[in-house]
N, C-alpha and C positions, 0 to 999 in steps of 0.2 A: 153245624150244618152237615148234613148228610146230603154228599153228592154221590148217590147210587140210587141207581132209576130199577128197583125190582131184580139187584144182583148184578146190573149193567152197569160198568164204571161210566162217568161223565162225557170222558173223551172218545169210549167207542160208541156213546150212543150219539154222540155230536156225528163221528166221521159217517154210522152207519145210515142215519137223515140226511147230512148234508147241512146241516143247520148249523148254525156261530152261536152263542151263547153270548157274546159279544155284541150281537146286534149288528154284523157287518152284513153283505149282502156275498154269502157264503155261495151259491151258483153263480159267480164268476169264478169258481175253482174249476168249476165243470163246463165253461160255455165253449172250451175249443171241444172239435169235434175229433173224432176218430178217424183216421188217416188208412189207405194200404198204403203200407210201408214194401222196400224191396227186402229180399230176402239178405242180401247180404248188407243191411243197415243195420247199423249197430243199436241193439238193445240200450234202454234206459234202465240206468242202475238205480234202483229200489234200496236201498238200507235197512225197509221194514222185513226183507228176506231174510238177509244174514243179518246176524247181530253183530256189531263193528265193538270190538275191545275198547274200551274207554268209556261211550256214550255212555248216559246217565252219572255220570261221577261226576267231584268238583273238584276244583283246585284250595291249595294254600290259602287261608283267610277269606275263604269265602261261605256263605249259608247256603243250606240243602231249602232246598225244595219241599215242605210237607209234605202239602197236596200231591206231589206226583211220588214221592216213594211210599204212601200209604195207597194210592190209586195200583201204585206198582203191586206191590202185597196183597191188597184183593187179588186184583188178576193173579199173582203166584196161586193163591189158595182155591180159586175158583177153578182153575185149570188141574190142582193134583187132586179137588175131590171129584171130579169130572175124568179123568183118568182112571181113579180106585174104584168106580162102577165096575170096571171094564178088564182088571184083568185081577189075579191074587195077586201078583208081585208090584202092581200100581196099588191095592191097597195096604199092603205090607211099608212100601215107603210112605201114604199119606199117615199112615201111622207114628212112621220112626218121626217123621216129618213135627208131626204135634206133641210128640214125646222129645222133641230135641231142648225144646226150653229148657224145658225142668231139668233136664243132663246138662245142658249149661249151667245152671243154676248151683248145680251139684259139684259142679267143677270148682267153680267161683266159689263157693263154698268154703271147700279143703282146700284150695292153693293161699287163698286169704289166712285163716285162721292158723295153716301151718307159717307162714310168712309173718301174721304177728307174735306167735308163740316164740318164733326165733330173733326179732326184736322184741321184746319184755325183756329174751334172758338176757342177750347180750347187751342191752343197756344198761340192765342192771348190774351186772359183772362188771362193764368198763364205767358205770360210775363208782363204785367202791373201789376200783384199782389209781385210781387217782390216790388213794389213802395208804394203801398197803396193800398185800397178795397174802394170799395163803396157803402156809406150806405144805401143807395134807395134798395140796393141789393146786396149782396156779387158776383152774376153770372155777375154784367156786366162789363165790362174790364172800363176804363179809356173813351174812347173815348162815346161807348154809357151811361154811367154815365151822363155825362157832355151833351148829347144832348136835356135832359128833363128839363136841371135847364135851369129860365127865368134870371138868372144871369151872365150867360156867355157872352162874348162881343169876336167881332174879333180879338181884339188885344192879349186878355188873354183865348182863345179857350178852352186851356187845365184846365184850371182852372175854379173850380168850388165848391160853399159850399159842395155840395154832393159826393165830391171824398176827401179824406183824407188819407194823406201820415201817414205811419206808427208811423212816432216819434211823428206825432198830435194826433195821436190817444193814444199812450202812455203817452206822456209828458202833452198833454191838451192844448199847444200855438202852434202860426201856427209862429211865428218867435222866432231867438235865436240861439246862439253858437251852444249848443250840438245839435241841429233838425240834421243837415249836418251830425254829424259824427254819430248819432243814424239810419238815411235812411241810409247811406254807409253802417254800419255794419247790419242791417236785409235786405238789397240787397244781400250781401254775405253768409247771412244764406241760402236765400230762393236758393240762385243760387247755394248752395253746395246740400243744398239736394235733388232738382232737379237730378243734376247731379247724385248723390249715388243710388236714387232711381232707375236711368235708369239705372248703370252698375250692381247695384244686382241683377234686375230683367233678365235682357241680362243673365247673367251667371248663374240665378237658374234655368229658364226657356225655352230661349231658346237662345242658344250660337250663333244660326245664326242670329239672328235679329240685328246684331251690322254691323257699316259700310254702303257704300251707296248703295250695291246689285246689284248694273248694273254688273262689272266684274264677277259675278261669275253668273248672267242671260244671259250673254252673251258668258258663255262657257256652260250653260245649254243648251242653244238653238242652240248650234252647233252639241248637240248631246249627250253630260256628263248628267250623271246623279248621283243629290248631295242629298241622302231621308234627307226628314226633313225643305230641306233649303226653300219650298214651301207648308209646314204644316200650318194647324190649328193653331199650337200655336204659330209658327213665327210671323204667322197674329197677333194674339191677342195683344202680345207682341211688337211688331215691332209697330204697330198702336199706345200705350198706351206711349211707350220709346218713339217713335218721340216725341208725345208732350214737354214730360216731358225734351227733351233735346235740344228741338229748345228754350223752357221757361228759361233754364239752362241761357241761353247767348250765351254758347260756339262758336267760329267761324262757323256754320255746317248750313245747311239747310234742309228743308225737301222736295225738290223738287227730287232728287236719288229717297230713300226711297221708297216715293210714286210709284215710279216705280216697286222696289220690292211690296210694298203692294197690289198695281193691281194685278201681278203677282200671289202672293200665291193666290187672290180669282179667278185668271181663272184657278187654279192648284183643287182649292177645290170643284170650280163648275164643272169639268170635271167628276168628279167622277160621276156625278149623271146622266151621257149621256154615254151609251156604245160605242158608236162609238170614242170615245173621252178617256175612261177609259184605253182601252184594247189596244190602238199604240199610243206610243211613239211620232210617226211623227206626225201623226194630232195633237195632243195635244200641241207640240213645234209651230204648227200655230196659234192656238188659244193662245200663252204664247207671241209669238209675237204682235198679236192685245192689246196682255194686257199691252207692253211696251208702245203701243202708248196712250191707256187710262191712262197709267201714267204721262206721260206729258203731256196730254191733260188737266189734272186737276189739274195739278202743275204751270204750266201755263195760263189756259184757251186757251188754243191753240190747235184745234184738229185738223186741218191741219200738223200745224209744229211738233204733235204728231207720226202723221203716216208717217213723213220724217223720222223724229228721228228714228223710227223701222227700216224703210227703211234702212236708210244710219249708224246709228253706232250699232244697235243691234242686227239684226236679221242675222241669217247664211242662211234660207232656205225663202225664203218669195214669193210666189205663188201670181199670180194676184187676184183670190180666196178670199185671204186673206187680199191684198191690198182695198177691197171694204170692208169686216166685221172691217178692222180695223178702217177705217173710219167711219159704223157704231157705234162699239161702242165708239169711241173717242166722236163722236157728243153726244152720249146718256150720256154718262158721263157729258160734260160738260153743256148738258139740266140740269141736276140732280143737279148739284154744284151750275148752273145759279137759280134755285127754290128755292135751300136752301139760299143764297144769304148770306153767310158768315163775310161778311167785311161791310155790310151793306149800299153797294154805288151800289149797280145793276150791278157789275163785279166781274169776277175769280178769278181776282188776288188785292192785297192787291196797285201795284204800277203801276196801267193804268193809259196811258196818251193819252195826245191829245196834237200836237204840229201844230201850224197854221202858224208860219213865215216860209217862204220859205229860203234856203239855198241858198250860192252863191257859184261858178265853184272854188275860191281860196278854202273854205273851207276845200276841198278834200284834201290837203295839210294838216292840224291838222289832219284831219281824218285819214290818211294813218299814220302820227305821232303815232295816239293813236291803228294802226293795229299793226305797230314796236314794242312800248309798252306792249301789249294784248301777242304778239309773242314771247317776251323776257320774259315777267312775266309768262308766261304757261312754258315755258324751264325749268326756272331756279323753278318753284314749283315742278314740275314734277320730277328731278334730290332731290332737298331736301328733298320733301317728301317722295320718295324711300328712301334714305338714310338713314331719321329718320328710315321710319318703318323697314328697314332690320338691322338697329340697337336695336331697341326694340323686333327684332324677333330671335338676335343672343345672344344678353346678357339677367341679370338678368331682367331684364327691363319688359322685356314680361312675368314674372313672378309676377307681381304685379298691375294687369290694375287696378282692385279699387283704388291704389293710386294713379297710373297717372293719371286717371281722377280727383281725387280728387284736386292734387296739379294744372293741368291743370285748370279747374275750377278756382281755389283761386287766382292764375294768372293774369284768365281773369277778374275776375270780379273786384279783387284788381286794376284793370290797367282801365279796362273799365269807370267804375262808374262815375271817375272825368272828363271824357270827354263826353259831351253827344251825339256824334257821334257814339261814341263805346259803349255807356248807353241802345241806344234803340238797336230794333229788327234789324237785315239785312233787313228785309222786308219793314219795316219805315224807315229807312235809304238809299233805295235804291227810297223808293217813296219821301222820301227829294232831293233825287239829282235827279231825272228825273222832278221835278215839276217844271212849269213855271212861276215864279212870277207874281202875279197880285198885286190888287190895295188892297185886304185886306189880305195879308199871311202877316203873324206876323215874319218869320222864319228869325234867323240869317243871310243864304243865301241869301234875299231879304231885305237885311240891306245897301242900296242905299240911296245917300244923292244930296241935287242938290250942296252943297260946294259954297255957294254966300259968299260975304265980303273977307274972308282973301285969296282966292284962285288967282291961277296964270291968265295972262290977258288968256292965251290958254284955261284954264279951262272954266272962265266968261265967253270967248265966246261961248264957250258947251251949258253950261246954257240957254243962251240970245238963240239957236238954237233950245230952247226946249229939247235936250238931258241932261238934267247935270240933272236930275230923277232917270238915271241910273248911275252913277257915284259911284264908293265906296265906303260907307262909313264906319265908327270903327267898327259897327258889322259885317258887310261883312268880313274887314281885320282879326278878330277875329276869325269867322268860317273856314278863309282860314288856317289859322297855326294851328286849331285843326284838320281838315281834312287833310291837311298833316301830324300829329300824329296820325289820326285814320288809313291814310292810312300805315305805319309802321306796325301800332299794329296786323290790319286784316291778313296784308301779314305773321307775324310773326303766329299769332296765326291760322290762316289756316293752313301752312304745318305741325303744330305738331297735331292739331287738327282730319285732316283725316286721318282714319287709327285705331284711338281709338275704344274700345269693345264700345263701345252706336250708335247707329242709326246717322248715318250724311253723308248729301249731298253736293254735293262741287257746284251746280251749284250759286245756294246763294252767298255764301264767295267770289267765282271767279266774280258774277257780279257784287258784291259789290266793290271790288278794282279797277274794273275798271270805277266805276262810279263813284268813288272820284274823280279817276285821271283823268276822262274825265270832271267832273265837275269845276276841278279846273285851266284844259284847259281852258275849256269853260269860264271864267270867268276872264281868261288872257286877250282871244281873245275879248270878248266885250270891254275890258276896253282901250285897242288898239286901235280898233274900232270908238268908242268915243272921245277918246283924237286925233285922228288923222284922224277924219271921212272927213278933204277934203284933205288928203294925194292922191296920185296915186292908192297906193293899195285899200284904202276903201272909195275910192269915190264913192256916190249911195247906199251905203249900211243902210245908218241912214235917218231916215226920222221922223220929230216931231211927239211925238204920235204914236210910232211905234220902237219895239225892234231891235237895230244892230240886233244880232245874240243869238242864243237860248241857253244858257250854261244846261239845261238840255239835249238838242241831244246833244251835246259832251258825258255827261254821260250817256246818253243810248247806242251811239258808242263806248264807252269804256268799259261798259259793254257785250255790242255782245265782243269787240275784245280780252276781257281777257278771254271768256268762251270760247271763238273757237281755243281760245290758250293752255288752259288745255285740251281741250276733242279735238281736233280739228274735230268740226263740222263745216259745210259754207251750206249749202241748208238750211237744216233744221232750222239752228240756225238765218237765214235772215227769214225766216218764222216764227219763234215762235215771234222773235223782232219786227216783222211785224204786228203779229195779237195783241201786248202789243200792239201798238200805234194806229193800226186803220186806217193809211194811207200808200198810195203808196209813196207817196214823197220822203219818207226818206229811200228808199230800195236801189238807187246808193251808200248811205251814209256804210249805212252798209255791201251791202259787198263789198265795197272796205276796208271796218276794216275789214271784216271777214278772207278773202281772204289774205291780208299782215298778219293779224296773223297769219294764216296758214303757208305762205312760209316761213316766220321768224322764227314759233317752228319746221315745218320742218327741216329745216337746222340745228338747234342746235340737234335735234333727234326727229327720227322718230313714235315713240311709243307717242298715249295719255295717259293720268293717267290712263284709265280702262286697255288699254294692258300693260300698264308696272305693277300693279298688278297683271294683269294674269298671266304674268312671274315673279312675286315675288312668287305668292301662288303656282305655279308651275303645272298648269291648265292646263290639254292638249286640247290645243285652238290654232288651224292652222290658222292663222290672214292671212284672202285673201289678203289686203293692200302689205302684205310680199313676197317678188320676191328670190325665189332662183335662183342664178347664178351659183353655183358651175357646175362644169365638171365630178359629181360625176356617178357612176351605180348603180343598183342595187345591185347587188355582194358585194358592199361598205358596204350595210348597213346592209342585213340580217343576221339573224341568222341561225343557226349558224355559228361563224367563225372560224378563224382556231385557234386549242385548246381548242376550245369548247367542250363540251358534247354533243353526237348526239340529232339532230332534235325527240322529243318526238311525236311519228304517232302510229295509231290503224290502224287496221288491219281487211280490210270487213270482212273478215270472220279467225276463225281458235286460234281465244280469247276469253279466257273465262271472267266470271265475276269477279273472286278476281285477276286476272291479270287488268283487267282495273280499277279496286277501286282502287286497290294498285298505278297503275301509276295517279288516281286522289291523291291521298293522299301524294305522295311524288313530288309533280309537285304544284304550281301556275300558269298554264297558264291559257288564259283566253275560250284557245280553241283547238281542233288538230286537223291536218289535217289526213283523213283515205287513206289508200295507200292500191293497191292488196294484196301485201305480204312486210315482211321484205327484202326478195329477189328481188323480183320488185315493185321498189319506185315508180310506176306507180301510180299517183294523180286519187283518184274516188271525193273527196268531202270533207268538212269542216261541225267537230262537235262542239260545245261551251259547254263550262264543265257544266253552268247549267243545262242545257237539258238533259248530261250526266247524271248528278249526281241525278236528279229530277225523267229520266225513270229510270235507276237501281233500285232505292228506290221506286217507284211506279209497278214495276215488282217483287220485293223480296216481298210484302205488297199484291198484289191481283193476282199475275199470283201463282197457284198454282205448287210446283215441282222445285221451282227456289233454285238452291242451287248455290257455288261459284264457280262448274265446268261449271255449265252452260253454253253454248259457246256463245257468243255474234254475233251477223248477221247485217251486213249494207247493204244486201243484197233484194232485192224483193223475187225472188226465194225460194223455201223449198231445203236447199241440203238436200240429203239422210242422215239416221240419224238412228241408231240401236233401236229398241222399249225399251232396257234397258236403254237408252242413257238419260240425264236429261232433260228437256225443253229449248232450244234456247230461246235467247229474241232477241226480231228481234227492230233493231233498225232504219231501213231505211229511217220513217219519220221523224226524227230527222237531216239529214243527210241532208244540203246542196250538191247539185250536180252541183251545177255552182257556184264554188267560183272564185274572180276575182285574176288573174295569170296575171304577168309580165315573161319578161325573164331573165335571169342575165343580159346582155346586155343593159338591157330600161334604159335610161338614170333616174338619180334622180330627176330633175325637171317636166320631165313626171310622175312621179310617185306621187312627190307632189302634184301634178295637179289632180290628180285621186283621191286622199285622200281627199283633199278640199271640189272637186264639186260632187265628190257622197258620200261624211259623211263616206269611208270605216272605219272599226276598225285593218281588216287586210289584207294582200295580199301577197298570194303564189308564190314563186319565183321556175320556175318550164325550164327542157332545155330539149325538145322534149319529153316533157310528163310525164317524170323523178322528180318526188319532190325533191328540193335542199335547201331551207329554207322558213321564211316565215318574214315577213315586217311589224310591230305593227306600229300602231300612235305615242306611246311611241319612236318607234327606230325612225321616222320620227322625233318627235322633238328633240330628246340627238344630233341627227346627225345636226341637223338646229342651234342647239343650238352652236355643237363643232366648224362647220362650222364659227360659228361667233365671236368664240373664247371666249366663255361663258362657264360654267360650265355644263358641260353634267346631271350630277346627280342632279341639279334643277329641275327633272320632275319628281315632286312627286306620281301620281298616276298613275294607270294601265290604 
C-alpha cells in the first residue's frame, strides 16, 4: 500500500485538511477559538519547533514503527532534493547523501572479509596446535609447516621433520607406547581450554556473542529491537570466541556467526552515516546486505549470499538493496580472495571440481540422500529443541561453564581415536567431497586391483582395466570409522547447538551429510564395478575412467542435510553451486534439495532458526505461517470482558501529574488519545517514549510548567485564564492516522497487515468510537493458543 498522496506523506496531508483517516470527527481539534492573549502570558510550547533528543526512538525489546520511519525517509529525501534546486553546496550533499549507501556498502565489505580472512587463519592454526607446533615457526598450522621441508613425499604429505607432535617434543622419540596416550591427553588439554576460554569470555563480556545469531538477526530485521546484540563488544568478542571454539573441536562451525559478525560491523559502521543512524528502517536494509556478506565469506559465495538474505533472512528487502547487497557480497569476497587464507587461491577450505559426468539412474541415490537430509533435519530439529528447552527449564541452565566443560571432554575423549572426528569439519568435509586421483594417500582412496586370490567376477574387473578401483582393507577401514564418525557428529551436534559459546550449525549439518553421501557413494561405485555389464550399469565404466563420483554423493548429501535443518532450496543450490564451479551438478542437487524439503516439511514445519525464535519467544510473525482460523477482531483485543478499561488520554482537559501518574502506573507501550472520556471518539496514537521524553523536556526548559498544567494534543490555543499555568502542547507528538480495523475484520486480515506493513499496533475502532487496541504481542499469544501452544511463551513486548 502506498501511503503517499502525489509526493505528500499521509500524515501531512491529514494535519494540512484537517481530516482523521480514522473516521473520528477531526474539527473538534479546531472548535476552540483564538483568544487575545496578554503580552506577558506565557507562550505554548510546540515540540514541532525544536526537535526534542529522543523523540522517534525506542526502547529495549521493543518494535519500530515501519510506517513512520519510512514516512520519516520520504520526508528526509523530499526536503534535501528540494534544497539541491537551490543552492551548489545543497546539491553537492544531496549527492554525497545518495552516494552514501554504496560507501557503506564498501565499508561493510572490507571490514567483513578482512575479519574472516583472520578467522580462517587463526582457526586453522589453533586447530592443528592441538597436535603439535612447528618449528620453522610456531604461526604456521601443520599444512604450511610441511610445504617448505624438501622431505615431504606424496605418500607421507602430512608428515614432516619440521612439524612435531607434542609427546616428540616432550618425550624426545618420534615412536613408542606412551607418544599415543601423551598426543591424546594434551589434545584434551588444548581442547578444554579452548573451550573455557570461549564460555568465560561470552559470559564476562558479552552474553550475546554465544550461539549462531541468524534467529535472533532474523527477528531483528523484522523490526525488534535487542541493544547490545549488534555492539562493539559482541564484535570483538564473538570474532575472538569463534576461533577459539571452532579450535575447541566441538561439533559447531563458523559459518552462522560469521553472519552475525557482518552484522554487528554494518550496525557499527551505521553510526558514522546520518541517514542510517537516525531510522531504524534504512538501517534493517543495510543489516540485510550484511547477512548476505556473511555468507558470502563463509562460503565464498556471493551470489548464494544474497539468496540466502533474500530467501531465509530478511523481512523487508527493497530491490535498492538487492543490488548493494550484491555489491558488498562481491567486495567481501574480493577482500577474503587477496587475503588468500587456506593458501590454494579459494574461500573456502573444501572447493572442488568434479569432471565425470552423472548418469539419469543416479537421481535415484540422490533422492535417497534428499529422504536422508529430510529425516535427519526433522528429527535434529525436534531433539535439539528438546535438549535446549530442557537446559532452559531445569538446573541445567544454570551451570553453562560446565556444560561446556563436560561437553568438550566428551567430545574430544570420543573424537581423538577416530580421525574422522580428530580433524576439523572443514577438513573432513574437504576429505569426503575430494576425488581421488593417482597421488592422494587418503584412507578413502585405499583401492586395490585384488589379482591372485580374487573371485573369477572380480579377475575379470581387473583384466577390464577396472579392478584400480576396487576396495581395498583401507577403504573397508575408513568405511566403519565413518560410520562411527557419523553417530558421533549427529550425537554431538544436537547437544552441541544451543550452548553459551559461538556456533554454527551450517558445518555439523553438512558434515553428516557428507559422510552419509560419501559412504553412498562408495556403495554405488563398488556395484558399479562388480556388476559394470549388468543391465543396470551398463556403459557406465569405461578403462581409465571413474564409474561414478563418491565425492558428489557427499557433496549431495551435504546440500540435502542442510536444506533439511534450515530448509533452504534456492539459495542453498546456489551456494553448492558456486563450491563446485560447475553447472552439471545443479539437477543433482536440487533434486536433494527439494526432497529434503518435502520430507522435513511433513515431519514439521518450522527450521531450526524458527523453532528457536519460538523457544526464545521472539515476536517474529514468520510469513511462511498461514493463519486459517475463523477468528475477529473482537477475538483478540483488549480489552475484554472483565478486563480493566482501555487506558486513553484525552486531547485536551488533562493535566500533567494526571498523565505521569497514568505513565507510572501503566506499562503499555503506547495510548490511544480520544476527544473526551465521554466521547471515545479516536483523534490519534501517542507511544509512552515520546510521552515520557516531552513531559520531562517541558518540566526542564519550558518555563511555568508545574503538575496542573493541562496537557493539549490539540493545534489550536484554547482560551486560558492569564493566572492559569502554561499548557504543554503536545500535538507533534501525536500520530493522527493510526491504522484501525473494525471489530468485525476478520483475523487473518488483520495478520496480514501486521506482517506486510511491520505494525506494532492496531486500533480496533465501530464508527469512530475507540473500543480496544491489537498488539503484535496479542497477535502471537492468540496464533500461538490457536495452535494449541502456550500463549505465555511470548516473552517480550
Amino acid at each position: 500500500i502506498d501511503y503517499s498522496l502525489n509526493g505528500v506523506s499521509h500524515t501531512s496531508f491529514v494535519k494540512h485538511l484537517g481530516v482523521s483517516l480514522v473516521g473520528s470527527d477531526h474539527s473538534a481539534l479546531c472548535r476552540c477559538k483564538a483568544e487575545w492573549r496578554p503580552n506577558n502570558s506565557p507562550k505554548l510550547m510546540d515540540l514541532l519547533d525544536d526537535t526534542v533528543p529522543g523523540i522517534g526512538t525506542y526502547e529495549d525489546f521493543n518494535t519500530i514503527d515501519w510506517v513512520r520511519e519510512k514516512s520519516k525517509d520520504r520526508d528526509r529525501h523530499r526536503e534535501i532534493t528540494n534544497k539541491s534546486k537551490q543552492s551548489t553546496v545543497a546539491l553537492l550533499f544531496s549527492i554525497s547523501d545518495a552516494f552514501s549507501g554504496w560507501l557503506l556498502m564498501l565499508f561493510i565489505g572490507l571490514m567483513s572479509g578482512a575479519l574472516a580472512g583472520g578467522i580462517d587463519i587463526a582457526a586453522h592454526w589453533m586447530t592443528d596446535l592441538k597436535e603439535g607446533v612447528c618449528l620453522n615457526g610456531f604461526w604456521f598450522n601443520h599444512e604450511h609447516c610441511c610445504w617448505a621441508s624438501n622431505e615431504t613425499t606424496f605418500q607421507e604429505r602430512d608428515k614432516c621433520p619440521q612439524w612435531k607432535s607434542w609427546a616428540e617434543l616432550m618425550v624426545g622419540v618420534s615412536e613408542g607406547p606412551g607418544l599415543y596416550v601423551l598426543n591424546y591427553f594434551m589434545y584434551m588439554c588444548w581442547a578444554l581450554l579452548f573451550a573455557f576460554l570461549t564460555v568465560i569470555l561470552v559470559r564476562a563480556f558479552a552474553p550475546y556473542a554465544c550461539g549462531s545469531g541468524i534467529p535472533e538477526i532474523k527477528t531483528i530485521l523484522s523490526g525488534f529491537i535487542i541493544r547490545g546484540y549488534l555492539g562493539k563488544w559482541t564484535l570483538i568478542i564473538k570474532t575472538i570466541t569463534l576461533v577459539l571454539a571452532v579450535s575447541s573441536g566441538l561439533s559447531l562451525g563458523k559459518e552462522g556467526p560469521l553472519v552475525h559478525v557482518a552484522c554487528c560491523c554494518a550496525n557499527i559502521l551505521c553510526h558514522f552515516f546520518t541517514k542510517y543512524r537516525r531510522n531504524e528502517a534504512k538501517r534493517r536494509e543495510v543489516l540485510s546486505a550484511a547477512s548476505a556478506v556473511g555468507v558470502s565469506v563463509a562460503f565464498g559465495a556471493p551470489i548464494g549470499g544474497v539468496l540466502f538474505s533474500l530467501e531465509e533472512v530478511s523481512y523487508y528487502f527493497p530491490l535498492k538493496t538487492l543490488w548493494r547487497s550484491f555489491f558488498a557480497a562481491l567486495v567481501a569476497a574480493f577482500t577474503l580472495r587477496s587475503i588468500n587464507p587456506f593458501g590454494n587461491s579459494r574461500l573456502v577450505l573444501f572447493y572442488v571440481e568434479f569432471h565425470t559426468p552423472w548418469h539419469l539412474l543416479e537421481l535415484i541415490p540422490f533422492v535417497l540422500l534428499g529422504i536422508f537430509g529430510g529425516l535427519w533435519g526433522a528429527f535434529f530439529i525436534r531433539a535439539n529443541i528438546a535438549w535446549c528447552r530442557l537446559r532452559k527449564n531445569t538446573c541445567l541452565g544454570h551451570y553453562p561453564v560446565l556444560e561446556v566443560v563436560v561437553v568438550t571432554l566428551l567430545t574430544a575423549f570420543l573424537a581423538f581415536p577416530i580421525e574422522y572426528t580428530r580433524m576439523s569439519s572443514s577438513e573432513l568435509i574437504s576429505e569426503l567431497f575430494n576425488d581421488c586421483g593417482l597421488l592422494d594417500s587418503s584412507k578413502l582412496c585405499g583401492y586395490t586391483s585384488n589379482s591372485g586370490s580374487a573371485s573369477g567376477s572380480v579377475n575379470a574387473t581387473a583384466a577390464n582395466g577396472l579392478g584400480a578401483r576396487l576396495a581395498g582393507p583401507d577403504l573397508y577401514t575408513a568405511m566403519w570409522q565413518l560410520a562411527l564418525a557419523l553417530l558421533l557428529k549427529m550425537i554431538f551436534t544436537v547437544v552441541t547447538f544451543g550452548m553459551k559459546v559461538p556456533s554454527g550449525l551450517f558445518i555439523p549439518s553438512m558434515a553428516v551429510g557428507a559422510i552419509a553421501g560419501r559412504l553412498l557413494g562408495v556403495c554405488m561405485e563398488q556395484l558399479a564395478i562388480r556388476h559394470h555389464e549388468g543391465d543396470i550399469f551398463r556403459g557406465w565404466c569405461s578403462p581409465g575412467a571413474d564409474c561414478i563420483t563418491p565425492g558428489l554423493y557427499a557433496m549431495v548429501g551435504a546440500a540435502a542435510c542442510l536444506g533439511g535443518v534450515t530448509r533452504m532450496t534456492v539459495s542453498l543450490v546456489v551456494i553448492m553451486f558456486e563450491l563446485t564451479g560447475g553447472l552439471e551438478y545443479i539437477v543433482p542437487l536440487m533434486a536433494a534439495a527439494m526432497t529434503s524439503k518435502w520430507v522435513a516439511d511433513a515431519l514439521g514445519r518450522e527450521s531450526i532458526y524458527e523453532a528457536h525464535i519460538r523457544l526464545n519467544g521472539y515476536p517474529f510473525l514468520e510469513a511462511k505461517e498461514e493463519f486459517r482460523h475463523k477468528t475477529l477482531a473482537t477475538d483478540v483485543m483488549r480489552p475484554r470482558r472483565g478486563d480493566p478499561l482501555l487506558s486513553v488520554l484525552t486531547e485536551s482537559g488533562m493535566t500533567v501529574e494526571e498523565v505521569e501518574r497514568l505513565i507510572t502506573d501503566t506499562t503499555y507501550s503506547g495510548f490511544p488519545v480520544v476527544i473526551s472520556q465521554q466521547s471515545p471518539r479516536l483523534v490519534g496514537f501517542v507511544l509512552r517514549r515520546d510521552l515520557v521524553i516531552s513531559l520531562e523536556n517541558a518540566r526542564r526548559n519550558q518555563e511555568g510548567v508545574v503538575s496542573m498544567s493541562p496537557i493539549l494534543f490539540t493545534e489550536c490555543d484554547p482560551p486560558m485564564s492569564p493566572s492559569a499555568p502554561p499548557a504543554v502542547k503536545l500535538h507533534s507528538i501525536l500520530d493522527l492516522s493510526p491504522f484501525t480495523v473494525t471489530v468485525h475484520t476478520p483475523m487473518e486480515i488483520v495478520v496480514d497487515i501486521f506482517r506486510k506493513l511491520g505494525l506494532r499496533q492496531c486500533l480496533v475502532i465501530q464508527n469512530g468510537r475507540l473500543l480496544g487496541i491489537i498488539t503484535k504481542k496479542d497477535i502471537l499469544k492468540h496464533m500461538a493458543q490457536m495452535a494449541n501452544r502456550d500463549p505465555d511463551s511470548i516473552l517480550f513486548n
